[in-house]
C-alpha positions as CSV (number, residue, x, y, z in Angstrom):
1,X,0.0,0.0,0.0
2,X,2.9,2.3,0.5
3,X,4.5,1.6,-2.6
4,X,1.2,2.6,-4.2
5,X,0.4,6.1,-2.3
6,X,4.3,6.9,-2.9
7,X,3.7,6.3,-7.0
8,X,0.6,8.4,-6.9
9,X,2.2,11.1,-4.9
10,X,5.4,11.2,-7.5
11,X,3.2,11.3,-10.6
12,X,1.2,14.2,-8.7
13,X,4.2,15.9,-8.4
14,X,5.7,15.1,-12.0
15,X,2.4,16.7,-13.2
16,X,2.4,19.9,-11.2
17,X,6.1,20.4,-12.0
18,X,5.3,22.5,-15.1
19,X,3.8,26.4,-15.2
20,X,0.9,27.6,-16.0
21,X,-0.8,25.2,-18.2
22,X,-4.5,24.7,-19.6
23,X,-6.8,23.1,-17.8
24,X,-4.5,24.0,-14.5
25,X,-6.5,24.4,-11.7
26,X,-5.8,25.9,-7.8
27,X,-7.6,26.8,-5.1
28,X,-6.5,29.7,-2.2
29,X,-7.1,31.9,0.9
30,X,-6.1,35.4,1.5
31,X,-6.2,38.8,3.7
32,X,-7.9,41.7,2.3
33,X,-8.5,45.2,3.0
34,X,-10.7,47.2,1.2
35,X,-10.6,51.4,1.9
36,X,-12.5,54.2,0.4
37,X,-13.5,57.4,1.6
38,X,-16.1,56.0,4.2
39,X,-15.7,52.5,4.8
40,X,-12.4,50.6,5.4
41,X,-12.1,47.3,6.6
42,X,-10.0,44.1,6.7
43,X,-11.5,40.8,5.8
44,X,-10.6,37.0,4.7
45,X,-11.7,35.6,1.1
46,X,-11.2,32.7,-0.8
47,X,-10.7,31.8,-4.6
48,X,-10.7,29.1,-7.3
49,X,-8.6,29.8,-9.9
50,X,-8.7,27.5,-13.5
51,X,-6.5,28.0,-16.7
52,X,-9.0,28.2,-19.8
53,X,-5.8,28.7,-21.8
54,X,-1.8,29.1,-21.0
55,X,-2.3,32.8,-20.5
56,X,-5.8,33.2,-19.9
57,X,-7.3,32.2,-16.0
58,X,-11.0,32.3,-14.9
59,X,-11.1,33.3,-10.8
60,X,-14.5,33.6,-9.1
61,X,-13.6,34.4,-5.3
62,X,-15.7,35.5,-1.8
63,X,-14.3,38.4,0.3
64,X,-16.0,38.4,3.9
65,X,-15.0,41.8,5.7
66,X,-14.9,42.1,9.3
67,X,-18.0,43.7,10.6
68,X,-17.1,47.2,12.1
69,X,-18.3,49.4,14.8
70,X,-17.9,52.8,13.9
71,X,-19.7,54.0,17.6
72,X,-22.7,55.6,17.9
73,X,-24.4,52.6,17.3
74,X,-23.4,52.6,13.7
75,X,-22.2,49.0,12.5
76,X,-21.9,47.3,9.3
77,X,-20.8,44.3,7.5
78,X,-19.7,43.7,3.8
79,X,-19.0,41.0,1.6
80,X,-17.9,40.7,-1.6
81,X,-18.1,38.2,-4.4
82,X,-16.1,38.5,-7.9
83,X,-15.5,37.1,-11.3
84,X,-12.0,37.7,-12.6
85,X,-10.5,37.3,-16.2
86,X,-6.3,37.1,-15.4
87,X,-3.9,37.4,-18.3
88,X,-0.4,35.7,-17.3
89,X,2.7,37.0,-18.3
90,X,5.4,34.7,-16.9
91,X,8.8,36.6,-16.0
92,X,12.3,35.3,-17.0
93,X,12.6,33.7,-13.8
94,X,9.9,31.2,-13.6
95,X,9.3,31.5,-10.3
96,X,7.2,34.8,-10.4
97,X,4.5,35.8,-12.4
98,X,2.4,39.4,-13.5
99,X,-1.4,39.3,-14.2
100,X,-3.8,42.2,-15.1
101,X,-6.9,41.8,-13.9
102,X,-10.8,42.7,-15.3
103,X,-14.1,41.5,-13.9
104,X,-17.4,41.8,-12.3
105,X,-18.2,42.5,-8.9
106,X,-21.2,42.1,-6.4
107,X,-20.8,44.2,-3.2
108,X,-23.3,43.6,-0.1
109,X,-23.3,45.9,2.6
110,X,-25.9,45.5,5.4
111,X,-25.9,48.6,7.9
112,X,-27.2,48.5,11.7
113,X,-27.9,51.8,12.8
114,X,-29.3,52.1,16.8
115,X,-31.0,48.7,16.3
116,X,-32.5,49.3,12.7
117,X,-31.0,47.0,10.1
118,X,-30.6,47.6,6.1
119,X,-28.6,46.1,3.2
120,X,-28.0,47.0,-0.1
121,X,-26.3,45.3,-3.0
122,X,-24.4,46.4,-6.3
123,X,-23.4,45.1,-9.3
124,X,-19.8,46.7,-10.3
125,X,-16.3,46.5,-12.0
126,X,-12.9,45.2,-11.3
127,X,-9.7,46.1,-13.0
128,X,-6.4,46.1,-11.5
129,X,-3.3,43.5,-11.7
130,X,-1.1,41.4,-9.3
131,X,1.8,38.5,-9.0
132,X,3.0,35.4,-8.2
133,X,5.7,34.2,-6.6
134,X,5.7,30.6,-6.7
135,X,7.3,28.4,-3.1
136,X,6.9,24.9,-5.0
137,X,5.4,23.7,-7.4
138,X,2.0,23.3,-5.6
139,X,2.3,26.6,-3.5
140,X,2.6,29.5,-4.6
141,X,2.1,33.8,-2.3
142,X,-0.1,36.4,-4.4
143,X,-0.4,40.2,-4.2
144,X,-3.4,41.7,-6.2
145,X,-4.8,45.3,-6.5
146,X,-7.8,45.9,-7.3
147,X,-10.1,48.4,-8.4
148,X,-14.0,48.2,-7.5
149,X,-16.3,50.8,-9.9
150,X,-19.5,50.6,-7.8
151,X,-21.9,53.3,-8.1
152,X,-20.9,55.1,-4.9
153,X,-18.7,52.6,-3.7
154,X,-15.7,53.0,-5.9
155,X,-12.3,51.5,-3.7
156,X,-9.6,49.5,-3.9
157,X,-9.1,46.8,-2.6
158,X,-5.7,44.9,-1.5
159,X,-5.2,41.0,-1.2
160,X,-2.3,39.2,-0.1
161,X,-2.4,35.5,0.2
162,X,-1.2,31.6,-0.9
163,X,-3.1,29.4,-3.3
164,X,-2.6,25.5,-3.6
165,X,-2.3,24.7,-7.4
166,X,-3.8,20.7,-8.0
């Protein structure tokens, strides 16, 4: 049996050895903060990311943002969820990588105000860009900027996390 899960694990790894390749797929976590002239908060999110082609990469992803008091009995929460078009451009040194980013957005923010709740939710735009630097060939860190255009919620937002590529 050991002889077996050692094979599998060394043709796993003989099949994640190259780049970016179609029909690559990876999954991740990350920290995000998201500022704008009101509301700035921290949050977690996760993403899927899949390779349509070699330089082309599909990534829905969830943002959850920390609900914040901001006294008074003002609090809110947000979350976000996104659809992502990445175009790869692989550096010299294989390790890193550059990607501009465009996309669509839905933003939910749901308000409590002395006990009375309310939420609203947009559709917007993303554009903005980030990188790679790949750890192995299975893990790799990411930085991304990104710019939300939501009527009356245009910010940016930053993410910096690790993604599992399988």
């Amino acid at each position: 049996m050991k002889k077996v899960i050692l094979l599998l694990v060394m043709m796993v790894s003989v099949l994640c050895v190259n780049a970016q390749k179609k029909g690559d797929m990876a999954a991740g976590a990350h920290f995000v903060y998201g500022t704008s002239s009101d509301i700035s908060n921290f949050g977690l999110g996760l993403k899927f990311q899949w390779n349509v082609t070699d330089v082309i990469r599909l990534e829905p992803s969830f943002n959850y943002f920390f609900p914040k008091d901001e006294g008074l009995g003002f609090k809110y929460n947000m979350t976000d969820f996104n659809a992502n078009v990445h175009y790869l451009f692989p550096l010299k040194n294989e390790k890193f990588l550059f990607y501009p980013l465009a996309g669509l957005s839905y933003m939910n923010v749901s308000v409590k105000v002395l006990g009375v709740k309310a939420s609203d939710g947009k559709f917007g735009f993303n554009i903005g860009g980030g990188g790679e630097y790949r750890l192995s060939d299975v893990l790799s860190l990411n930085l991304e900027i990104k710019y939300q255009i939501i009527a009356d919620f245009n910010r940016p937002v930053f993410g910096l996390g690790v993604k599992y590529r399988f």
